[in-house]
C-alpha positions in Angstrom: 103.9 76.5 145.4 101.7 73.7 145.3 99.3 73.5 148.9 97.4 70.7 150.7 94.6 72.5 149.2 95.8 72.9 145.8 96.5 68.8 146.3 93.2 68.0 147.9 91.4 69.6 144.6 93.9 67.6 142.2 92.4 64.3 143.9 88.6 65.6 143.5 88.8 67.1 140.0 90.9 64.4 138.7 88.8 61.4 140.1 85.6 63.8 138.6 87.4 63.7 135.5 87.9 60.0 135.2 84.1 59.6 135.7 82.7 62.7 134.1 85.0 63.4 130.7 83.4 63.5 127.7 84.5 60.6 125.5 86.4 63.3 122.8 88.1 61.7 120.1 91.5 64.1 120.5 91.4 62.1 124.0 91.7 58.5 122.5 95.7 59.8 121.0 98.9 61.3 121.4 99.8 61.7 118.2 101.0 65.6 118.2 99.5 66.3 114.8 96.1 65.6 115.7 96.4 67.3 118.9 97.4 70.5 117.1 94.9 70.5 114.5 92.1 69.7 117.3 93.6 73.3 119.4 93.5 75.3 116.0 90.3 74.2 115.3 88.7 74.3 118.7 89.2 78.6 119.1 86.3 79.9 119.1 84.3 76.7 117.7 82.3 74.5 119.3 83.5 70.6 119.9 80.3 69.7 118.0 81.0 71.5 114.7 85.0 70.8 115.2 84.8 67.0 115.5 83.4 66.1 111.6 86.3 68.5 110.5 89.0 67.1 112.4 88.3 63.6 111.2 88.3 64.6 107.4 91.6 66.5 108.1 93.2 63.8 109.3 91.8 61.4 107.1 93.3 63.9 104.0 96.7 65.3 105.7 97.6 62.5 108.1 101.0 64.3 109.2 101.6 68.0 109.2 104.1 67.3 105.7 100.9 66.0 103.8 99.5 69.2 104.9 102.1 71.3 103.5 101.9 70.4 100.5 98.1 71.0 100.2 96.8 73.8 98.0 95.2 76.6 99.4 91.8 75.9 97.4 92.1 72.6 98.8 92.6 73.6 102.6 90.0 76.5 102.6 87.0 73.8 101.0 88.3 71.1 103.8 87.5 73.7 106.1 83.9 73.6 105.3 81.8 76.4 107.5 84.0 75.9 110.8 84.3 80.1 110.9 87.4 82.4 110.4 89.1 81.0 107.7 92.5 81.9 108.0 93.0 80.0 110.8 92.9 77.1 108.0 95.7 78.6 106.3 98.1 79.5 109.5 97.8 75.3 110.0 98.6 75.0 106.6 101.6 78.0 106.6 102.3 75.8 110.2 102.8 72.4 108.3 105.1 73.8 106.1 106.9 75.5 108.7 107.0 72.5 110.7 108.1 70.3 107.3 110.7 72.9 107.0 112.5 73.4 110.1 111.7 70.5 112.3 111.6 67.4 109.6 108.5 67.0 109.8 107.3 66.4 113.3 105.9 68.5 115.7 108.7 69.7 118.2 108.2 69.6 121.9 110.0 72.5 123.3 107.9 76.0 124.3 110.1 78.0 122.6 109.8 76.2 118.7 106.5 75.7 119.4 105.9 79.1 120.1 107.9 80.2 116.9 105.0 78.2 114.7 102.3 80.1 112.7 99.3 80.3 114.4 100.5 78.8 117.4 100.4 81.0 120.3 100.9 80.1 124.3 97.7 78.4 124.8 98.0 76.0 122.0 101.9 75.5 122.6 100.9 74.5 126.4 97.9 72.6 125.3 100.4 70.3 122.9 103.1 69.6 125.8 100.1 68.5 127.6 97.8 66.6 125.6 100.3 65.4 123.2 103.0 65.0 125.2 102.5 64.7 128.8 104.8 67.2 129.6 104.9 69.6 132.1 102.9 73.2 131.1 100.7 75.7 132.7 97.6 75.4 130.2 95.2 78.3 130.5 92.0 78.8 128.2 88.5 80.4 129.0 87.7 77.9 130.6 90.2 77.3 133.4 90.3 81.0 134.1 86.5 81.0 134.8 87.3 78.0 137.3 90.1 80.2 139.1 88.4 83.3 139.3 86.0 82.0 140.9 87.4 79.4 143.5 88.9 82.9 144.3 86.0 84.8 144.7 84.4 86.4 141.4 82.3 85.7 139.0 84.5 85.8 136.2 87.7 86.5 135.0 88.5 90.0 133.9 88.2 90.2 130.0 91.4 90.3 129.1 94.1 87.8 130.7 96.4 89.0 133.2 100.4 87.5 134.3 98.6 87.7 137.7 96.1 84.9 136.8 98.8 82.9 135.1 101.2 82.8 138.4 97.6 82.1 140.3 97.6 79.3 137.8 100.9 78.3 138.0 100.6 77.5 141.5 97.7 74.9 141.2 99.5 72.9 138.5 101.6 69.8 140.0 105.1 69.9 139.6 105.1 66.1 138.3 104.4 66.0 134.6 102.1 63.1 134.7 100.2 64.7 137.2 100.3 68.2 135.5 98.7 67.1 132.2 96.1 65.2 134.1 94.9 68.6 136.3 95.2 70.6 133.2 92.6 67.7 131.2 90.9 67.6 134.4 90.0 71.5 135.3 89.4 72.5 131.1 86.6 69.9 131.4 85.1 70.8 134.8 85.2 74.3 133.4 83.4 72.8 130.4 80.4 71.0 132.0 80.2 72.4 135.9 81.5 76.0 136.5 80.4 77.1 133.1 80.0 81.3 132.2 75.9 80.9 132.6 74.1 78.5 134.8 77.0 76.9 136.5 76.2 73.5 137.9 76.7 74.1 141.0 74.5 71.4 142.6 76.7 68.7 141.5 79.8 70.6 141.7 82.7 68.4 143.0 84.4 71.1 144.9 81.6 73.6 145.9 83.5 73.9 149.3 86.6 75.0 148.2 84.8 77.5 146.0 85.1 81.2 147.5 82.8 82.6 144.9 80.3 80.6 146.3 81.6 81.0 150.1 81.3 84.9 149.6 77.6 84.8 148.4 77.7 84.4 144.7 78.6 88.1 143.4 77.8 89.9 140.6 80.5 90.4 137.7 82.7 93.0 138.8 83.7 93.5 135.1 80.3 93.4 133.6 80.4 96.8 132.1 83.9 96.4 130.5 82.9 93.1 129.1 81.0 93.5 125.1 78.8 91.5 123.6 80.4 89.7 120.1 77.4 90.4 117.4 77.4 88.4 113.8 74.4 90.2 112.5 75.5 93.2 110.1 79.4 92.8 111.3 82.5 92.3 108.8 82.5 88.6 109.9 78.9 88.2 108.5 79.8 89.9 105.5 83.3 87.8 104.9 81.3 85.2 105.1 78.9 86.0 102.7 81.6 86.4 100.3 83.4 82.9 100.6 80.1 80.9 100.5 79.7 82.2 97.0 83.6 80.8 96.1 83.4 77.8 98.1 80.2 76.6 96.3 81.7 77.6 93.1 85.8 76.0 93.5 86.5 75.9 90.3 85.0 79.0 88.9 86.5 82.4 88.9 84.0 85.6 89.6 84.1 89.4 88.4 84.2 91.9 91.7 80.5 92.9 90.4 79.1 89.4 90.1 80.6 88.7 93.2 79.0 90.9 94.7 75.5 90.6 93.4 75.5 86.9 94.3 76.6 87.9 97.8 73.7 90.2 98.2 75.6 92.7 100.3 75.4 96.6 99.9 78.4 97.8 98.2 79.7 99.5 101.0 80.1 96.0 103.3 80.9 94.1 100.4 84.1 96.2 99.3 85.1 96.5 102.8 84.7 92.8 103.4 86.2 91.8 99.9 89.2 93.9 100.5 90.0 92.1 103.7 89.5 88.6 101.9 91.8 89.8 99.5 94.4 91.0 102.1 94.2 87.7 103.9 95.1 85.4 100.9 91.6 83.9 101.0 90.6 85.3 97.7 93.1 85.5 95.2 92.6 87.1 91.6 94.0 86.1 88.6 95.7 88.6 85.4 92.3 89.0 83.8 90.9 90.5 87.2 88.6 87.8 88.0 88.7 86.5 91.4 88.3 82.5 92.8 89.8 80.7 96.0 93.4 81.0 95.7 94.9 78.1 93.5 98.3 77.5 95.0 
């Protein structure tokens, strides 16, 4: 249920919003498409590095049908160095999917959203949001930070809860127009005032309905469950390694030895690494065992 509160904190964060937001492109459209492909893109990237790549994407595969009918090579060089690589093939496995079952365009219920590649409940709540206007409970990093603490902790336990999305639930407005607006309005303030380190809290909008604050600011209570993602040395690095050599070289095809020399990684990380490429359909051999971006 939706309280005075809960309605009092709609009217701050939303007037906030219309003064604060940053000026995102994704913002300036509803066109469902875009919206998707900005979601994807936006896991576990930063809007800076996401932005370039969306335009080009758009620019190239305007609907999710141009998409489909991309090649793999194609896809995985658009994707440029925007970080885990597959995700540009789910969108691409998601286009044809979309081409496939729904003519085309991107459908608007939960449930064939949800049935998408790649698309999981964030990004399905995010599109009947953004895209739509619709009704949904939309809940990323961001807006679980904001929670936990107007309820008292520092942050959010690692791993989501169906405790925290009922507590969510019950802050979004039961109008649609109003829901999609909280949901824009609460992902930004999470964005640029109640953010994981050195929240704002000077200029915070709502410091008095914040019970973090209200109980003295403490600590993490899940600070020793919580790890620390590393780059340096890790499979990720190595992976990485490995597809800079192809993607500089799209149209050449590599021996597993050259590859790894030019990838300058022990042969340990390298075969480990190369075997998951391999696995993932982002390297793809061909009958004389040498190995390129995948061609279809």
């Amino acid at each position: 249920m939706v309280t005075a509160q809960h309605s009092h904190l709609y009217s701050q964060l939303t007037n906030w919003f219309s003064q604060s937001a940053r000026p995102l492109p994704w913002r300036q459209t509803r066109d469902p498409w875009a919206i998707l492909l900005c979601e994807v893109m936006s896991q576990q990237t930063p809007v800076a590095r996401v932005e370039p790549t969306w335009y080009l994407w758009l620019e190239r595969w305007p609907t999710p049908t141009d998409l489909a009918n991309a090649t793999a090579a194609d896809v995985l060089l658009a994707w440029d160095c925007m970080g885990y690589p597959r995700r540009a093939l789910r969108l691409r496995e998601c286009a044809q999917a979309i081409t496939e079952r729904f003519s085309g365009e991107v459908p608007r219920q939960r449930e064939e959203l949800l049935s998408l590649p790649g698309i999981g409940p964030y990004t399905a709540d995010a599109i009947l949001a953004f895209a739509y206007e619709d009704y949904s409970v939309v809940l990323d990093t961001n807006i679980r930070r904001v929670l936990a603490r107007w309820n008292g902790q520092a942050l959010p336990a690692p791993t989501q809860t169906q405790a925290e999305r009922q507590l969510a639930q019950e802050y979004v407005p039961t109008e649609p127009d109003q829901a999609w607006r909280w949901n824009a309005a609460i992902m930004e303030f999470g964005a640029l005032v109640c953010t994981a380190r050195n929240p704002r809290c000077q200029v915070c909008p709502v410091s008095d309905s914040c019970g973090w604050k209200n109980a003295g600011y403490p600590s993490d209570a899940y600070a020793q469950n919580r790890t620390t993602q590393k780059w340096a040395g890790t499979n990720r690095q190595a992976r990485g390694a490995i597809m800079a050599v192809v993607r500089a070289n799209p149209h050449e095809s590599f021996t597993e030895d050259v590859l790894r020399e030019l990838s300058t990684l022990s042969e340990d990380r390298f075969t480990a690494a190369f075997r998951g490429l391999i696995t993932d359909g982002l390297i793809a051999s061909n009958d004389a065992g040498f190995y390129s971006l995948p061609r279809t």
